[in-house]
N, C-alpha and C positions, 0 to 999 in steps of 0.2 A: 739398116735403119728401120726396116718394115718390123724386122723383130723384136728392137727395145720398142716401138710405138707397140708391139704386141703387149711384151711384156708390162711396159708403163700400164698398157688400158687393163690389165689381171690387175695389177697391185690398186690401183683405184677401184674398179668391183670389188678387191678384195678389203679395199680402207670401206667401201662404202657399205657393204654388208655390214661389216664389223660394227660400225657404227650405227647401224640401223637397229642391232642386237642389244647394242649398250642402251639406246632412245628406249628400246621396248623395256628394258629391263629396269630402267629407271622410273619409266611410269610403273611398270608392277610394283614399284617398293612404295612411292610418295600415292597413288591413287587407292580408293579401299573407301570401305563405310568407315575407317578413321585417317582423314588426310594428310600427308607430312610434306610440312614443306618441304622444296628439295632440298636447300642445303642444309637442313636438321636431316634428311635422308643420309646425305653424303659424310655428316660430320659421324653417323653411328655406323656407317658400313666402314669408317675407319676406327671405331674406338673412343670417339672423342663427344658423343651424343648425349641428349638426356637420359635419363635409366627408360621414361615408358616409352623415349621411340627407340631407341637401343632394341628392347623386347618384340615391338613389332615388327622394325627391321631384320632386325638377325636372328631373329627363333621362328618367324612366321612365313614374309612374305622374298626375303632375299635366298632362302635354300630352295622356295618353293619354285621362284623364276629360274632357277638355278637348274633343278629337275627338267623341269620341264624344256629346256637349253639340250638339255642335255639328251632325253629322251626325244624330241624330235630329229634332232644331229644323229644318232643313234639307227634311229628310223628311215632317214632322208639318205646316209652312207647308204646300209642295207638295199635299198633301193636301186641305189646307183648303180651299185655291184652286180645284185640279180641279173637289171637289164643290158649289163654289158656280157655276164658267161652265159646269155640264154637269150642275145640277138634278138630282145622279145621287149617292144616298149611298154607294153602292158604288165609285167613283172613288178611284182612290188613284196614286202614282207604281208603285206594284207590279201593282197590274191593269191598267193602259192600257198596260203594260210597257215606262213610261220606266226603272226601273230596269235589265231584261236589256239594252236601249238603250243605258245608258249603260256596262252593263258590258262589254257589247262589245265597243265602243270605247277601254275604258281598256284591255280584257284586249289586242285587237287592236294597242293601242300600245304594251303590253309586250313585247308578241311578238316585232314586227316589225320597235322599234323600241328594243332592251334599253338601250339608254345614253340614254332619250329623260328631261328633268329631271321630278320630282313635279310642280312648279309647272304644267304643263304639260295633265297628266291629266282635269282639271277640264276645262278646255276640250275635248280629247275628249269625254268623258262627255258633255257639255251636246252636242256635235254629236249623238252617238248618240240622247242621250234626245229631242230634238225631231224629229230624224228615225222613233222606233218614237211619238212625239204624232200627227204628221203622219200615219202610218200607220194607228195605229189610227180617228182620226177618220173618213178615206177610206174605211177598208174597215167602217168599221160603221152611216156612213150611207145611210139608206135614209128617203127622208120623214121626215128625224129622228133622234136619239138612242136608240137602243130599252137601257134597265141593260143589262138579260142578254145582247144582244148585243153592245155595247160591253163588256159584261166576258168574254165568250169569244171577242173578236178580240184583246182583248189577252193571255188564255192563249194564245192561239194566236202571236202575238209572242213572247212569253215562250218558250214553249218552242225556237220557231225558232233565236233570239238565241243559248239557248243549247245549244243542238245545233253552232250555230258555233264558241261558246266554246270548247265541246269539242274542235271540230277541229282547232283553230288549236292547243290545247296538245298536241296529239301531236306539236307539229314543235319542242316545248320540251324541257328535261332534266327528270328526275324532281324534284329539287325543286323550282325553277321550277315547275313542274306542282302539286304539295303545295301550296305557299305560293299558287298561284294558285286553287284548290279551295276550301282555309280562307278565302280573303281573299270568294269568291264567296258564301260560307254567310253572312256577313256576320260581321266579323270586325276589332275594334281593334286586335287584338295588336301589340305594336309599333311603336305608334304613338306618331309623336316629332312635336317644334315644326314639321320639316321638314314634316308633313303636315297642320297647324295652322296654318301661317299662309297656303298658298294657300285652305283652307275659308274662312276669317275671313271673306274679302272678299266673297265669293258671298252670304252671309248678312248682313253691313255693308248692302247695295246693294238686297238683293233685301226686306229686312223691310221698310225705311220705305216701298219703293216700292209692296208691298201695301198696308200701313198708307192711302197716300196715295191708295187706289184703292179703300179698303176700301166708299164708301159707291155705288161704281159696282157693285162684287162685290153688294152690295144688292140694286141695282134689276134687272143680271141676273135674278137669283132669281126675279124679278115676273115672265120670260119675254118676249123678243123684241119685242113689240108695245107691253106697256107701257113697256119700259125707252123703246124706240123714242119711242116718244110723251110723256115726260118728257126729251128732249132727250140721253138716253146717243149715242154715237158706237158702236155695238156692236162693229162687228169692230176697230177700232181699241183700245177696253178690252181687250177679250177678246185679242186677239192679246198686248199688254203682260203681260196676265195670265198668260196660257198660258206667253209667256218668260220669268216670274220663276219661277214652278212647275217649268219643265223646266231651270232654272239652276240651283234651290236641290237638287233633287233628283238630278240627274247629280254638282253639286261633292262631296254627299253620299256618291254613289255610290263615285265616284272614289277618295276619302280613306277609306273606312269599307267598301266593298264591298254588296253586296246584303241588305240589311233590308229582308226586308220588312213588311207590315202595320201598320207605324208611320204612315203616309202614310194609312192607313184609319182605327187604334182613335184616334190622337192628337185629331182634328177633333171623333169622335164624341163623345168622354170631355170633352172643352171645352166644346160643345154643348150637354151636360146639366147642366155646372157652371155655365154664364155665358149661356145662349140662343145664338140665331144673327145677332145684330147682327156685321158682320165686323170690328170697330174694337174690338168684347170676345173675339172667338172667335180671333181670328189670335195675339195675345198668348200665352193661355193654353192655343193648341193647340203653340205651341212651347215651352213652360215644358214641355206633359206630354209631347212627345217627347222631346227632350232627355233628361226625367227618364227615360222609359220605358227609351232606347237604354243611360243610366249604370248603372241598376239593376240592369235582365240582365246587362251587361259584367262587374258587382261579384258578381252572384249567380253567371257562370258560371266566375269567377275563381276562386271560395270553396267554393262547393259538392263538388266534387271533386277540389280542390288537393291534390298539385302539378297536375292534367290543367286543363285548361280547355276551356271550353264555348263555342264561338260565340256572341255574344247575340244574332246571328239566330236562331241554333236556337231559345233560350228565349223569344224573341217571336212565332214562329211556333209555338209548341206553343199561345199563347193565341191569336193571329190568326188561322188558321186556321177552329179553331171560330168564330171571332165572323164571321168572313165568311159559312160556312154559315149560322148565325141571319139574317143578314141578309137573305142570297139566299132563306130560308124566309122569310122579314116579308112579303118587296117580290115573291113570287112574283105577285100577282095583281094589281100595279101595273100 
């Protein structure tokens, strides 16, 4: 009995996130400097609308919530995964700095390469991001994984990456440069199907094959020697692991720009909702990214409209802090 009341209380986190994703995404379609009622909302997200909320809804503001869904879930997986192959709560696609990684590479192939297609980008990104993986691993091992120094070699990435960024757009136009700044803060604006459906795919591919590894992500956790001795294949998990994380998180990147902290609160906030079984935590760590990246997007839409707010900014005004807290928790780990 203990185990359907288990089961029952996942599939209700999981109706209730769900549902929480649908609220957010509804207000991102009906709220805006032009309001729609809901059901002219719902009548055009089926077909059946005016022609000018037809236009708002489905060319503007329903791919844009849709991105951004999709790029936090993206971000929030990544996350998950990190801090389960590397026993490190601190772990995120922002501190090992797959994120500056993969913005890099996307900024690097705007630059270099201005007629190069969207569809594209993603793939950059994921070069980038497993190559700043690859890096930080190398330069923070020493006997081991140390949090603190695994999270200051990847500031130290981070900042590198984008001391580059920077360089590379002095050789751009002024807005070029603008639009590439806002897109870096993390940033939907703008965002059309054109940059929804190479995202899809990253996350189509990269979920179930978590999902399908989740009980390997497990026995990691147990550390090296147990996994070992319960028959895991280690570097071969872990390597598959490492590449869905640094895929879901560069395609993220890519389409959506640099979010961060979503890759750190999303896992934790799951965690405390559902435990750390990873077949309950991978679900509902990307229902609350997802939701986290839509709700800033909406909050910094609304808040000071007409102007708009990055929803990196406004996730980083909370992540931030919550990294501090952490780094003070695990100082004596």
């Amino acid at each position: 009995m203990e185990t359907i009341r288990n089961r029952g209380a996942f599939a209700l986190v999981l109706l209730g996130a769900a549902a929480l994703n649908l609220l957010v995404l509804l207000l991102q379609i009906v709220l805006g400097d032009f309001p729609i009622p809901a059901a002219e909302a719902l009548h055009a997200l089926f077909g059946s609308g005016s022609e000018r909320y037809d236009l708002v809804v489905n060319r503007f503001r329903f791919p844009r919530a849709l991105v951004a869904f999709l790029a936090g879930a993206g971000l929030a997986l990544s996350g998950a995964i990190l801090q389960g192959i590397t026993r490190n709560p601190l772990a995120s696609p922002g501190v090992l700095g797959l994120n500056s990684g993969a913005a890099l590479a996307a900024v690097g192939c705007m630059v270099l390469f201005p007629g190069i297609p969207v569809s594209l980008l993603p793939f950059a990104a994921f070069a980038g991001a497993l190559l700043a993986a690859l890096l930080s691993y190398a330069l923070a091992w020493r006997r081991g994984l140390s949090p603190v120094r695994l999270v200051l070699v990847g500031v130290g990435i981070a900042a590198s990456a984008g001391a580059v960024v920077s360089f590379l757009l002095t050789f751009t136009d002024l807005a070029q440069a603008k639009a590439a700044v806002i897109w870096m803060s993390g940033s939907v604006y703008g965002r059309s199907w054109e940059h929804f459906r190479p995202l899809l795919p990253w996350l189509a591919v990269g979920f179930p094959v978590a999902l399908l590894l989740s009980r390997s992500l497990d026995v990691l956790q147990l550390g090296d020697s147990l996994a070992t001795g319960l028959g895991t294949r280690l570097e071969r998990v872990r390597a598959l692991l490492l590449l869905v994380a640094v895929a879901t998180a560069g395609a993220a990147v890519a389409m959506a720009g640099t979010i961060g902290f979503v890759g750190l609160m999303a896992p934790h906030l799951a965690r405390f909702i559902v435990g750390s079984a990873s077949l309950r935590l991978l679900p509902v760590a990307v229902l609350t990214g997802g939701l986290l990246v839509n709700a800033a997007d909406l909050l910094g839409r609304t808040i000071a409209a007409p102007l708009e707010i990055p929803c990196g900014i406004l996730i980083a005004l909370i992540g931030a802090p919550y990294m501090v807290y952490l780094l003070f928790k695990k100082r004596n780990a």
